[in-house]
KOLRORO-339651 format. One record per residue: residue in one letter; z, x, y of N, C-alpha, C, O, CB in turn. Coordinates in steps of 0.1 Angstrom, whole numbers, padded with zeros to 4 digits. Atoms other than C-alpha are relative to their C-alpha. Glycine has a CB too. Example, Ala and Ser with C-alpha at 12.3 -4.5 7.8 and 13.67 -1.06 7.14 Angstrom:
REM KOLRORO-339651
- A / 0000 / 0009 / -0012 / 0078 / 0123 / -0045 / 0000 / 0009 / 0012 / 0007 / 0019 / 0012 / 0012 / -0010 / 0000
- S / 0000 / -0009 / -0011 / 0071 / 0137 / -0011 / 0008 / -0008 / 0011 / 0009 / -0003 / 0022 / -0014 / 0004 / 0005
//
This chain:
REM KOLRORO-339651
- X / -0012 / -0006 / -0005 / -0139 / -0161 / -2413 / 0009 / 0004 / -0011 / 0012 / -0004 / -0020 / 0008 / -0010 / 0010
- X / -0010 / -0004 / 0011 / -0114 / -0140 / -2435 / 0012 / -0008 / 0002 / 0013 / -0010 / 0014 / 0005 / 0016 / 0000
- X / -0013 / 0004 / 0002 / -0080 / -0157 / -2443 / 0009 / 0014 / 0001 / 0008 / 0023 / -0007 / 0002 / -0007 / -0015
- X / -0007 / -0010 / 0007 / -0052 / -0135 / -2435 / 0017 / -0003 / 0000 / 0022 / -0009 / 0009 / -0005 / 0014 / 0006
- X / -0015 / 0008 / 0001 / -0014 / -0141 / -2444 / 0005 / -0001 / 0013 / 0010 / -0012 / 0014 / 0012 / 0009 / -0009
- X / -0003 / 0011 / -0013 / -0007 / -0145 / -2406 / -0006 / -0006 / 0003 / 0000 / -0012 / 0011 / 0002 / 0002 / 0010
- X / 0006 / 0012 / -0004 / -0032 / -0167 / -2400 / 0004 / -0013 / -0002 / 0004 / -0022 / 0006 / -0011 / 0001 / -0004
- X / -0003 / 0013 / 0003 / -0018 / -0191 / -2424 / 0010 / -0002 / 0001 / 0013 / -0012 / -0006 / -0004 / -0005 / -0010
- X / -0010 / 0002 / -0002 / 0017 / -0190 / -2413 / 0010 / 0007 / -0006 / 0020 / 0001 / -0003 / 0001 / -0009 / 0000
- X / -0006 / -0008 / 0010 / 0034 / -0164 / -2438 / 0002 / 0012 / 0013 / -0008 / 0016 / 0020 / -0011 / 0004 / -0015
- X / -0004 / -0007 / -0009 / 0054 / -0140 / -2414 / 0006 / 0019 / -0004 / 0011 / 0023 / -0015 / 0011 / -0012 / 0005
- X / -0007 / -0008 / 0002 / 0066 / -0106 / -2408 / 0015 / 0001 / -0003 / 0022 / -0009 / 0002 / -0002 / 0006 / 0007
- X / -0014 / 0001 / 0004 / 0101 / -0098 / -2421 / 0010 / 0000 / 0011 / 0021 / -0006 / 0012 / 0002 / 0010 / -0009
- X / -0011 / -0003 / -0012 / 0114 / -0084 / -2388 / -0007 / -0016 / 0010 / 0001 / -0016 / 0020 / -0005 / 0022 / 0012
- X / 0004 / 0017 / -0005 / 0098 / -0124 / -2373 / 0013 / -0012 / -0006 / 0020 / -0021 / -0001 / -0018 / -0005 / -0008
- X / -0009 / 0015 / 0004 / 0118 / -0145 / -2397 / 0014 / 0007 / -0002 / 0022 / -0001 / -0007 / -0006 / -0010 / -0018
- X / -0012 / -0001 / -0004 / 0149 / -0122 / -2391 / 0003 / -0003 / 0011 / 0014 / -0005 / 0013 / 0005 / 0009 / -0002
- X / -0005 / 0004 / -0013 / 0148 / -0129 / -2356 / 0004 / -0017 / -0004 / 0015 / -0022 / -0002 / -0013 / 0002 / 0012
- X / -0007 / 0014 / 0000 / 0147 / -0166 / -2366 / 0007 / -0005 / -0006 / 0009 / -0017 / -0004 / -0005 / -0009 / 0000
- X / -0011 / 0001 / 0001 / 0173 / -0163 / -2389 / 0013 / 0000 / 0009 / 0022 / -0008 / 0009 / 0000 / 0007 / -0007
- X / -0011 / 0001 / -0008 / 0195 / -0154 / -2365 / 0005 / -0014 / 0012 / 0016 / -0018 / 0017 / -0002 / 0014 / 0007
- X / -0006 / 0011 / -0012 / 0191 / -0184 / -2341 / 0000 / -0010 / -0009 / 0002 / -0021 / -0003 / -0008 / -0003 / 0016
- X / -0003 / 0011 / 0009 / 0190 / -0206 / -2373 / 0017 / 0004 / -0003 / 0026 / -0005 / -0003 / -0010 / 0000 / -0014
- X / -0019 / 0001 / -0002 / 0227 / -0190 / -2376 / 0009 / -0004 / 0008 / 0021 / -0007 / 0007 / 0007 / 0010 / 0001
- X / -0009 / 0006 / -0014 / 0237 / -0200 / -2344 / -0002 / -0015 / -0003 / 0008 / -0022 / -0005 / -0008 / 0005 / 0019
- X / 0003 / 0016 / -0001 / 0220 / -0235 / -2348 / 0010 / -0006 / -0012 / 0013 / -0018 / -0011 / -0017 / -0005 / -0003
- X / -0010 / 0003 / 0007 / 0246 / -0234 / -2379 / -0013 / -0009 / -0009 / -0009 / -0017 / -0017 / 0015 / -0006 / 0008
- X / 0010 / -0001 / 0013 / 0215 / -0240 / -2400 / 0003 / 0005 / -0015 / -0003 / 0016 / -0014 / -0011 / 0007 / 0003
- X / -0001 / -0004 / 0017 / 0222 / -0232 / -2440 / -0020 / 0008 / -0002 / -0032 / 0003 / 0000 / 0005 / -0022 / -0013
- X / 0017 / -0003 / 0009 / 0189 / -0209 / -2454 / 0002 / 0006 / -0011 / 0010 / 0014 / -0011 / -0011 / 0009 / 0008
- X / -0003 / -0005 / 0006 / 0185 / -0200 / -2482 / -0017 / 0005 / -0007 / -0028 / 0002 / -0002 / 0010 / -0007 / -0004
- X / 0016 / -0013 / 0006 / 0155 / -0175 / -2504 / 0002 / -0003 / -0011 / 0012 / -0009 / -0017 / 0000 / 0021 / 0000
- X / 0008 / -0007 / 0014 / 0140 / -0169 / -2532 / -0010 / 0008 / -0002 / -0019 / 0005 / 0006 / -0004 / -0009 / -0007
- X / 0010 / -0007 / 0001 / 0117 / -0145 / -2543 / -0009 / -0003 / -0012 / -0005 / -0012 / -0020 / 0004 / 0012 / 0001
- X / 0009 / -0006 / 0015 / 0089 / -0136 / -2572 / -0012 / -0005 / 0004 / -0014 / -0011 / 0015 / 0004 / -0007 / -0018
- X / 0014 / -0005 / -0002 / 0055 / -0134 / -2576 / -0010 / -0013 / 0000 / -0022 / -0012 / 0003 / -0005 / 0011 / -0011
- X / 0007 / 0018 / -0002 / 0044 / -0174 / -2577 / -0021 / 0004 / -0003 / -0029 / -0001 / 0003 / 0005 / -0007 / 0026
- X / 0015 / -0003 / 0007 / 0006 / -0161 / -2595 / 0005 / -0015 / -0008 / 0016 / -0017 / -0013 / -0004 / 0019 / -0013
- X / 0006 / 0010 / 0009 / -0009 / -0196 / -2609 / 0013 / -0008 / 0004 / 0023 / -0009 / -0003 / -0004 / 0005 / -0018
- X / -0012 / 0010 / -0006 / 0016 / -0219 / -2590 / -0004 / -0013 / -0010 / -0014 / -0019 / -0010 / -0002 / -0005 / 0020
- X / 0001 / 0007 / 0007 / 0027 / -0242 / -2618 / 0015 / -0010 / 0004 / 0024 / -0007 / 0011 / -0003 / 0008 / -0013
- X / -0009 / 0006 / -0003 / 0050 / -0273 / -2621 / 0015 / 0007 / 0000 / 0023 / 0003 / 0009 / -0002 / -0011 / -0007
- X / -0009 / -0008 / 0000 / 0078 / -0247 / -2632 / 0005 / 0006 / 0012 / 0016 / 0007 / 0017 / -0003 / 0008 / -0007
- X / -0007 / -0005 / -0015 / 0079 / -0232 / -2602 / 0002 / -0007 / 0013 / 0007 / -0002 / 0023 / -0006 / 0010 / 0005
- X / -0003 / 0011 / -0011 / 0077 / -0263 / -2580 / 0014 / -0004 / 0001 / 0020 / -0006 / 0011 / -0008 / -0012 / -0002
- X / -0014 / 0005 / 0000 / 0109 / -0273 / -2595 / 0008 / 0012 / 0007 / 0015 / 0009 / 0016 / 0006 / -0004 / -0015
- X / -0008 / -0012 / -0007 / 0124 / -0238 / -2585 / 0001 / -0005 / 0011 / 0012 / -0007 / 0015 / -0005 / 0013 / 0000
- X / 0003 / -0001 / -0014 / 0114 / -0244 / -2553 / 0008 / -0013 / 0008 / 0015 / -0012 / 0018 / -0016 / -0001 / 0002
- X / -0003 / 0013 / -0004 / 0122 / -0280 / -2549 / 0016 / 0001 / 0000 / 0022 / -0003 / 0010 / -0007 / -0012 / -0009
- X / -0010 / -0002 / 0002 / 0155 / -0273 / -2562 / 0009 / 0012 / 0012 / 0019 / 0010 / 0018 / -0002 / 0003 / -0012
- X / -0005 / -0012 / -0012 / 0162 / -0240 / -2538 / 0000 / -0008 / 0010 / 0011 / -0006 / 0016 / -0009 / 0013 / 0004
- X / 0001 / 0004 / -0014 / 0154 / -0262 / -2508 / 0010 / -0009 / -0001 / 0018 / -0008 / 0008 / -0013 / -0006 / 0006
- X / -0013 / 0006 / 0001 / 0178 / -0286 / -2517 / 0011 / 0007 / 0000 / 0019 / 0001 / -0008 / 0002 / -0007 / -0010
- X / -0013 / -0011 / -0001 / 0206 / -0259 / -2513 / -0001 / -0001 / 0014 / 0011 / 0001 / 0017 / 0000 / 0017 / -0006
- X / -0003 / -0001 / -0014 / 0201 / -0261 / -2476 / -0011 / -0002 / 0012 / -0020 / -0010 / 0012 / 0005 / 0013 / 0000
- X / 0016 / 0011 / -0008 / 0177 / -0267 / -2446 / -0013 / 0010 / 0003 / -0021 / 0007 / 0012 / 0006 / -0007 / 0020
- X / 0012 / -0010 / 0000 / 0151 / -0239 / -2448 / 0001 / 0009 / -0013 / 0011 / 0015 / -0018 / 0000 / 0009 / 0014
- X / -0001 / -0009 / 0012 / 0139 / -0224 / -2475 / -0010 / 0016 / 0005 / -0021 / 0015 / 0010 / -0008 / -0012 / -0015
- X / 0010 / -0013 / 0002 / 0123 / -0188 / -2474 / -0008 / 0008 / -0010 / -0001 / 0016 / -0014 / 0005 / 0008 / 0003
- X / 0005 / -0007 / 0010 / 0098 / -0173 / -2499 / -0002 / 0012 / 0000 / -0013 / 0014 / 0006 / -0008 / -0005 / -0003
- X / 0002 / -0015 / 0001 / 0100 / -0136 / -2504 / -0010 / 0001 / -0008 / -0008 / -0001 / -0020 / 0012 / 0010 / -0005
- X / 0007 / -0002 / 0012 / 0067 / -0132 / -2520 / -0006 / 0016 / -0004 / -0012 / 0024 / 0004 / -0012 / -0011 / 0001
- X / 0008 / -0010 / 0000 / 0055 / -0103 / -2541 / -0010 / 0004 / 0005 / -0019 / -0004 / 0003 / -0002 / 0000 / -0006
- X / 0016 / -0005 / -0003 / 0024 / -0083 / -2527 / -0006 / 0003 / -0013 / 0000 / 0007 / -0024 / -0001 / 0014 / 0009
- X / 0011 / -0005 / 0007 / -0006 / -0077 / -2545 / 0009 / 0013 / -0008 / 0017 / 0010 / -0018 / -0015 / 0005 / 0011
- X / -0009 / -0013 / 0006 / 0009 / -0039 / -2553 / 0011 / -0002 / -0008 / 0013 / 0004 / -0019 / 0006 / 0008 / 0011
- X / -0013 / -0002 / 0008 / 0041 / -0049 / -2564 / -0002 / -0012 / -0010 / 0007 / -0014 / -0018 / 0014 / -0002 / 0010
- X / -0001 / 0009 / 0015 / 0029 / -0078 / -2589 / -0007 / 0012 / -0013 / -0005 / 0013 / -0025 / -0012 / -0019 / 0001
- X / 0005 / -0007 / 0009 / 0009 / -0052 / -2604 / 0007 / 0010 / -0005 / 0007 / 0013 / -0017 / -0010 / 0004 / 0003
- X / -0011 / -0009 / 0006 / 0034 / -0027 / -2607 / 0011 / -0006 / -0012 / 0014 / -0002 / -0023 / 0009 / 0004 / 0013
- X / -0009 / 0009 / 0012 / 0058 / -0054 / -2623 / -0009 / -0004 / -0009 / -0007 / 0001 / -0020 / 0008 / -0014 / 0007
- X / 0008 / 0006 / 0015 / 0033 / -0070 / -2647 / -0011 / 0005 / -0001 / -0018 / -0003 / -0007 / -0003 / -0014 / -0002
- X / 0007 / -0004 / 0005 / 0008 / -0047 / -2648 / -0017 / -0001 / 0002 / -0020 / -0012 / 0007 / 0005 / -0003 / -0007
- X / 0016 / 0006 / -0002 / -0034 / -0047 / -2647 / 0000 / -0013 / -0005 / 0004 / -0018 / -0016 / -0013 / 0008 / -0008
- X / 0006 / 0013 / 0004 / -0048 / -0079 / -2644 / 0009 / -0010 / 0010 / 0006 / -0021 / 0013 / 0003 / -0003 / -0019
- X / -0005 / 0011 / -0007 / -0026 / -0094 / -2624 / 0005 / 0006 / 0013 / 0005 / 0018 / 0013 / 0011 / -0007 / -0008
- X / 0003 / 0014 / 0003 / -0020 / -0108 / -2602 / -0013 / -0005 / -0001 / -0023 / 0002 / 0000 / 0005 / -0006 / 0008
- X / 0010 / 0010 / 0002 / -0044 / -0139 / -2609 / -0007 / -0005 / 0012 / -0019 / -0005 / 0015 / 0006 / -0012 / -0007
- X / 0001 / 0004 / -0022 / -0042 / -0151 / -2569 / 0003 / 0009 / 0004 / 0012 / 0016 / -0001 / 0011 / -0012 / 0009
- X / -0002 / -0013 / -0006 / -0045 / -0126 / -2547 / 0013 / -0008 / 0010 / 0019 / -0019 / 0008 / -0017 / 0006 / 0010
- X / -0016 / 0004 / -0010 / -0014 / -0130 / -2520 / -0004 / -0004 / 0009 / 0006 / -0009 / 0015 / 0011 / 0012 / 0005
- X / 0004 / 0011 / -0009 / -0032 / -0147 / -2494 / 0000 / -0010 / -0006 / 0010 / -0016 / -0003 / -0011 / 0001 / 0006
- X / -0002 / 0012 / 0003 / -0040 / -0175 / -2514 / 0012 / -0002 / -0007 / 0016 / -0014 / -0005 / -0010 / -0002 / -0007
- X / -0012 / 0002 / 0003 / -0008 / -0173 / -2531 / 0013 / -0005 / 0010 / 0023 / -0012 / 0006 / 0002 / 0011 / -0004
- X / -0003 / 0001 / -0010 / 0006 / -0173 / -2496 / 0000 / -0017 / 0005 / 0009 / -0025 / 0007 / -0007 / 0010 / 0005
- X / 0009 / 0013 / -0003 / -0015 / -0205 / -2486 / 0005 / -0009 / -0006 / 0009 / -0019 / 0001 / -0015 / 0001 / -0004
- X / -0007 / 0012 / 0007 / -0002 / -0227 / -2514 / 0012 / 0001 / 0003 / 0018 / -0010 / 0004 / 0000 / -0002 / -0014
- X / -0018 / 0005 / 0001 / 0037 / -0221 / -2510 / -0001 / -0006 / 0013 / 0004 / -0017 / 0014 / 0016 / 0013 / -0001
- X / -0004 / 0005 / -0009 / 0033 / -0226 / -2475 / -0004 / -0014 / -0001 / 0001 / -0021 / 0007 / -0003 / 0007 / 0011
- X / 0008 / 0015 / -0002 / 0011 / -0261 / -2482 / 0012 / -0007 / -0004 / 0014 / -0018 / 0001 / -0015 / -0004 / -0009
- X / -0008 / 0010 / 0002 / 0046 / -0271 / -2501 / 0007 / -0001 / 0008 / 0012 / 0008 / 0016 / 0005 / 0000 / -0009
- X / -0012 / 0001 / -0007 / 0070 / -0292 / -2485 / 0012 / 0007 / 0004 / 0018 / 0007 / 0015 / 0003 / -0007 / -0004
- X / -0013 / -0001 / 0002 / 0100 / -0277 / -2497 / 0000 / 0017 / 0007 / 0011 / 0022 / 0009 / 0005 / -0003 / -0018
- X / 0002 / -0012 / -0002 / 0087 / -0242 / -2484 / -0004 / -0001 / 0015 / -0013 / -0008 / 0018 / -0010 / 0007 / -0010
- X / 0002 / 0004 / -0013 / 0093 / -0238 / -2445 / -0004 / 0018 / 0008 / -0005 / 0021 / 0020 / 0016 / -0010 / 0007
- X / 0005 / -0013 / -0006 / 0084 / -0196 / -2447 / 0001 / 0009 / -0006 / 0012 / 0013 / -0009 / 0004 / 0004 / 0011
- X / 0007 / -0008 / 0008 / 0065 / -0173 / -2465 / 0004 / 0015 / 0004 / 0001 / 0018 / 0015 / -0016 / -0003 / 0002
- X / 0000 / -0017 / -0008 / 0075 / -0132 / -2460 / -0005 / 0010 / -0012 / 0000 / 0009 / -0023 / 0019 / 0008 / 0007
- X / 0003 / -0005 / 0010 / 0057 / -0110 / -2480 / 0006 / 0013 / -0002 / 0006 / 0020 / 0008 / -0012 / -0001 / -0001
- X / -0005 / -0014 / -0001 / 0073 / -0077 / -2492 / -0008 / 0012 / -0015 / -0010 / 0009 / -0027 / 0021 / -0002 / -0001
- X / 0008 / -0011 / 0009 / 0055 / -0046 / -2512 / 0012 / 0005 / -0008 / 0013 / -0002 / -0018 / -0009 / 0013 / 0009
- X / -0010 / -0007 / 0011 / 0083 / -0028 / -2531 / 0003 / -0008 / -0013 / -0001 / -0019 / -0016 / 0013 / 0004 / 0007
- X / -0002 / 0007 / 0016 / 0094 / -0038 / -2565 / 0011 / -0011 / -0001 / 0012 / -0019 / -0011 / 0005 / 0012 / -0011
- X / -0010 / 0012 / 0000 / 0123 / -0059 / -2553 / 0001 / -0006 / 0016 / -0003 / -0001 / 0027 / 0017 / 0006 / -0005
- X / -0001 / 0006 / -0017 / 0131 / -0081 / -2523 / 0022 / 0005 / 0002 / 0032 / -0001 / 0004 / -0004 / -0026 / 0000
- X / -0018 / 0000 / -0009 / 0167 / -0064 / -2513 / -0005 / 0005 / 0014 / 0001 / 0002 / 0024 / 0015 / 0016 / -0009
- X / -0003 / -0002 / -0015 / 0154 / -0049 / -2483 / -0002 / -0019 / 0006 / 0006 / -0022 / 0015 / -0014 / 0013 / 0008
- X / 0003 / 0009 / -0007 / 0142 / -0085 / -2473 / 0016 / -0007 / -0004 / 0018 / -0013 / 0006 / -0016 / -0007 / -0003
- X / -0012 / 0003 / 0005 / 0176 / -0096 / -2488 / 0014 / 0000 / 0012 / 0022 / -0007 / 0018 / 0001 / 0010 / -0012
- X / -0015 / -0008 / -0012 / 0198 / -0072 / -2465 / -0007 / -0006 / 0015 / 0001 / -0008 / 0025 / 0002 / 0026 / 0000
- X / 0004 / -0002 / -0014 / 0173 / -0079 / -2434 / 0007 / -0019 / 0007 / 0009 / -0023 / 0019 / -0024 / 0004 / -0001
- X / -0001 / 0013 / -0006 / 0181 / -0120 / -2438 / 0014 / -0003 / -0007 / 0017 / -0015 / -0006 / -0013 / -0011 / -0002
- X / -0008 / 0007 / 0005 / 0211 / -0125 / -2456 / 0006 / -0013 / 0000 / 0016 / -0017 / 0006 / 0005 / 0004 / 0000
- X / -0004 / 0014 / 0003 / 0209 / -0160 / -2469 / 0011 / -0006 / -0004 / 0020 / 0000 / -0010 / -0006 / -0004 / -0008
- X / -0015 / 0007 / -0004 / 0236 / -0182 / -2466 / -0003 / -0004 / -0025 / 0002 / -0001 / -0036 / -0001 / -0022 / 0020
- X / 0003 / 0001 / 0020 / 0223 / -0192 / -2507 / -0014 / 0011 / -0004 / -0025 / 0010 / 0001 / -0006 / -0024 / -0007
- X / 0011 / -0008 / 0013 / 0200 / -0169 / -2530 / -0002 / -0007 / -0009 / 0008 / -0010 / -0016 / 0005 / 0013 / -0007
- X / -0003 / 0005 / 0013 / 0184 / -0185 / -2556 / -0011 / 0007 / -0010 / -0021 / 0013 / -0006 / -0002 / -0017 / 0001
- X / 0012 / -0004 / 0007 / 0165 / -0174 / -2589 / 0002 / -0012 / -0014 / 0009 / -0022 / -0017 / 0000 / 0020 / -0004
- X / 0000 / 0014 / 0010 / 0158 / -0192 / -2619 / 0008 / 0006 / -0012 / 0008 / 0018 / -0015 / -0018 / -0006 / -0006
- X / -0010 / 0001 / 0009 / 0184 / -0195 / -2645 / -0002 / 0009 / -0014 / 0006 / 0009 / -0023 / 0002 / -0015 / -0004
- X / 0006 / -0006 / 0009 / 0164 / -0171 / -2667 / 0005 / 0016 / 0004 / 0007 / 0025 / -0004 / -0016 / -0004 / 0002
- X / -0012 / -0011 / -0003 / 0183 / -0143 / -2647 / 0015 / 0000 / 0000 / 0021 / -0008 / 0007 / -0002 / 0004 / 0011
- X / -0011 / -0003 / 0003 / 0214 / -0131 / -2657 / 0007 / 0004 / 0017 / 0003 / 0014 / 0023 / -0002 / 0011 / -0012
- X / -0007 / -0001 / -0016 / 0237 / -0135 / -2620 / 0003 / 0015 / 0000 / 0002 / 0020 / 0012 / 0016 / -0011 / 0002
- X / -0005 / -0014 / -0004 / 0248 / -0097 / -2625 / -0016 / 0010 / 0003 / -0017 / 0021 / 0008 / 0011 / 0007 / -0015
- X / 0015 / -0006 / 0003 / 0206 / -0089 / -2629 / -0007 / -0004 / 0014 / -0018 / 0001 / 0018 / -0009 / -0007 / -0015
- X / 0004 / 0006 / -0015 / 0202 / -0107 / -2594 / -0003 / 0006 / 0009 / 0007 / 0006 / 0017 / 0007 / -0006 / 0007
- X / -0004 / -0008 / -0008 / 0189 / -0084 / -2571 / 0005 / -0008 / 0016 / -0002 / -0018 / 0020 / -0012 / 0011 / 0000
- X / -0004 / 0002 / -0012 / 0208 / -0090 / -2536 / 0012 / -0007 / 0000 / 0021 / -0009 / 0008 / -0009 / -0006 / 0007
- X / -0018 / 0011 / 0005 / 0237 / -0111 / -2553 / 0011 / 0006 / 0009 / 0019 / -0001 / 0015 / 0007 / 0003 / -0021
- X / -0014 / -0005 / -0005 / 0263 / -0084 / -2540 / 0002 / -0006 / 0016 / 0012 / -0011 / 0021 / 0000 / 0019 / 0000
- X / 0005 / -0001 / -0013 / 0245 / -0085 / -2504 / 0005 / -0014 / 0007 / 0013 / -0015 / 0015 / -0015 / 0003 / 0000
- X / -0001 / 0011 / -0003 / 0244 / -0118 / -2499 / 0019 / -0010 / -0006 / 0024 / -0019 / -0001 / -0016 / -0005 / -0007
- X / -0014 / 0008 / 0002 / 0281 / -0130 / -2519 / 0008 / 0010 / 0011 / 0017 / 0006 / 0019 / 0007 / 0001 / -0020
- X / -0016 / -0010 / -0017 / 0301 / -0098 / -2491 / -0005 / -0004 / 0012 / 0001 / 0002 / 0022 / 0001 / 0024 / 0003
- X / 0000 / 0002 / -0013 / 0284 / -0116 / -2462 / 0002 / -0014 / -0001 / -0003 / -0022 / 0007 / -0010 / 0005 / 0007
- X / -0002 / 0015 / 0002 / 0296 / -0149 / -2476 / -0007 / -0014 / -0002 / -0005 / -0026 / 0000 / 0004 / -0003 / 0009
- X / 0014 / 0009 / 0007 / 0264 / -0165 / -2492 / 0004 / 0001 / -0010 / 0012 / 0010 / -0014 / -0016 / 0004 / -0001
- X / -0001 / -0002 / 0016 / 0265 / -0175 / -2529 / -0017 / 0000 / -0006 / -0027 / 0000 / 0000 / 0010 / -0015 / -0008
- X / 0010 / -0006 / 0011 / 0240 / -0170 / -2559 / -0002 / -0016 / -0006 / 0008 / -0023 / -0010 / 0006 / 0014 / -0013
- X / 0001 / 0012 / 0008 / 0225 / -0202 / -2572 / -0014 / 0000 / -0009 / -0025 / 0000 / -0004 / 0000 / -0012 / 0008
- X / 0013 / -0004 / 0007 / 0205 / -0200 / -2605 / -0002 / -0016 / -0004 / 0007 / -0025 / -0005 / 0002 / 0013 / -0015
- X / 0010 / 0014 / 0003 / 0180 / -0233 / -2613 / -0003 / 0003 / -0014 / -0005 / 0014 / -0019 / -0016 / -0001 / 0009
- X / 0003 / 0000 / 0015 / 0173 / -0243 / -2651 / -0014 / -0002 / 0002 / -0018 / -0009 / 0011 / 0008 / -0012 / -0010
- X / 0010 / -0004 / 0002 / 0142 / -0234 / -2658 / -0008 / -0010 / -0010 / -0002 / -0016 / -0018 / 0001 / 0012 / -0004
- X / 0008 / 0015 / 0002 / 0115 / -0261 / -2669 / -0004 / 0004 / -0015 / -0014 / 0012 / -0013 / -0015 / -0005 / 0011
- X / 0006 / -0006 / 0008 / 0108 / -0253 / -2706 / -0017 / -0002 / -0003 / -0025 / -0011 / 0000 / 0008 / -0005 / -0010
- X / 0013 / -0001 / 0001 / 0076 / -0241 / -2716 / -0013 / 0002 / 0011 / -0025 / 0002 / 0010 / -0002 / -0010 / -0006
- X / 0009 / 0000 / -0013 / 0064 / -0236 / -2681 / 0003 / 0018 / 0007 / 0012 / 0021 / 0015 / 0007 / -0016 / 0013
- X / 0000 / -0010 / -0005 / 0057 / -0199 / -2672 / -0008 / 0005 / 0002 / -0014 / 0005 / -0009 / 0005 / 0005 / -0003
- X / 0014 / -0001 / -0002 / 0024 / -0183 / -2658 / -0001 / 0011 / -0014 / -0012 / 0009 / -0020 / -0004 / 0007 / 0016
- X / 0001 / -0002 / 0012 / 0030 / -0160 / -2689 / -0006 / -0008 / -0005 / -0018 / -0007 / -0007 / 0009 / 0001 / -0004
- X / 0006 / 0011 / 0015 / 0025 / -0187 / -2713 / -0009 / -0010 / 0003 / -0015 / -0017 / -0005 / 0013 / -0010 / -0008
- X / 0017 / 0005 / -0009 / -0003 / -0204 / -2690 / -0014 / 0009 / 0003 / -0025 / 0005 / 0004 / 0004 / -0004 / 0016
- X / 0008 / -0009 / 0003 / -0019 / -0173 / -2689 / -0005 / 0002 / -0015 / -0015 / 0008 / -0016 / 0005 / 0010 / 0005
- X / -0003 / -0003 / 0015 / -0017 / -0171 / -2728 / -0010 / -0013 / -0005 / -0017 / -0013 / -0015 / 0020 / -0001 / -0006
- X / 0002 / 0015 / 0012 / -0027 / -0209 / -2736 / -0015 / 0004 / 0011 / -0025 / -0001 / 0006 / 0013 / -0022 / 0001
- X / 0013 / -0002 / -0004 / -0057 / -0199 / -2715 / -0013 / 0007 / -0005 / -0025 / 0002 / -0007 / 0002 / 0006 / 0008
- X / 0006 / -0007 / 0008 / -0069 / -0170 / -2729 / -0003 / 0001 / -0015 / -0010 / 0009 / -0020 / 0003 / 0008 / 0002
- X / -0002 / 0001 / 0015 / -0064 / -0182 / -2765 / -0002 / -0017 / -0004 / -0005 / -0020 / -0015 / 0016 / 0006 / -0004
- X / 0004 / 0007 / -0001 / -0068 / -0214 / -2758 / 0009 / -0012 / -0008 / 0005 / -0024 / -0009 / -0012 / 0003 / -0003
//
């Protein structure tokens, strides 16, 4: 049987804005993050772990296939986006996967505006995409310190070079 990102619980965008909205009513806090999570490493667990602690659902905007390659290029990604898919949803701290193709997540941004946005402290808050979106409907921006030495970059690198 093929795996395919709805099978394993990773949703359409216009799906988890509907259940944004009755998580607003339930006066639920949610909050996002996005990027391309290729070679899920302790680095990005902490992101994660950390984002969900901002509030009671966390959402993962994950890159598609298309749009990691556009951003970084042949070769990657490493995990295709199903299985990429498959692990965030296996973590705890991750309660829903939406995958988006374009080069940034502002449409998925404007479609849910999270009560918190987070990225890792490696972005500059004015370089944030959705920061505006999300601070004029009364969400804030929260960046996570970043785990030194932990990036699929430089896991990709100590791989190939050994």
């Amino acid at each position: 049987m093929e795996l395919s990102i709805m099978s394993l619980g990773a949703r359409p965008l216009s799906s988890v804005a509907e259940e944004r909205r009755k998580w607003r009513e339930e006066g639920r806090k949610v909050v996002l993050t996005n990027g391309c999570f290729d070679l899920l490493h302790p680095g990005h667990v902490a992101l994660l772990e950390a984002a969900r602690a901002e509030g009671d659902l966390l959402v993962v905007a994950l890159n598609s296939d298309r749009s990691v390659r556009e951003i970084k290029g042949e070769g990657r990604p490493v995990v295709p986006e199903v299985e990429r898919a498959e692990t965030l949803l296996a973590l705890e701290a991750v309660d829903r996967v939406v995958v988006y193709d374009e080069p940034t997540p502002r449409d998925v941004v404007r479609a849910l505006l999270p009560d918190v946005l987070v990225k890792g402290a490696d972005w500059a808050e004015d370089a944030i995409v959705g920061r505006e979106e999300v601070e004029a409907s009364g969400g804030r921006v929260f960046r996570v310190e970043m785990v030194p030495g932990r990036s699929t970059s430089q896991l990709l690198e100590r791989i190939r070079h050994g």
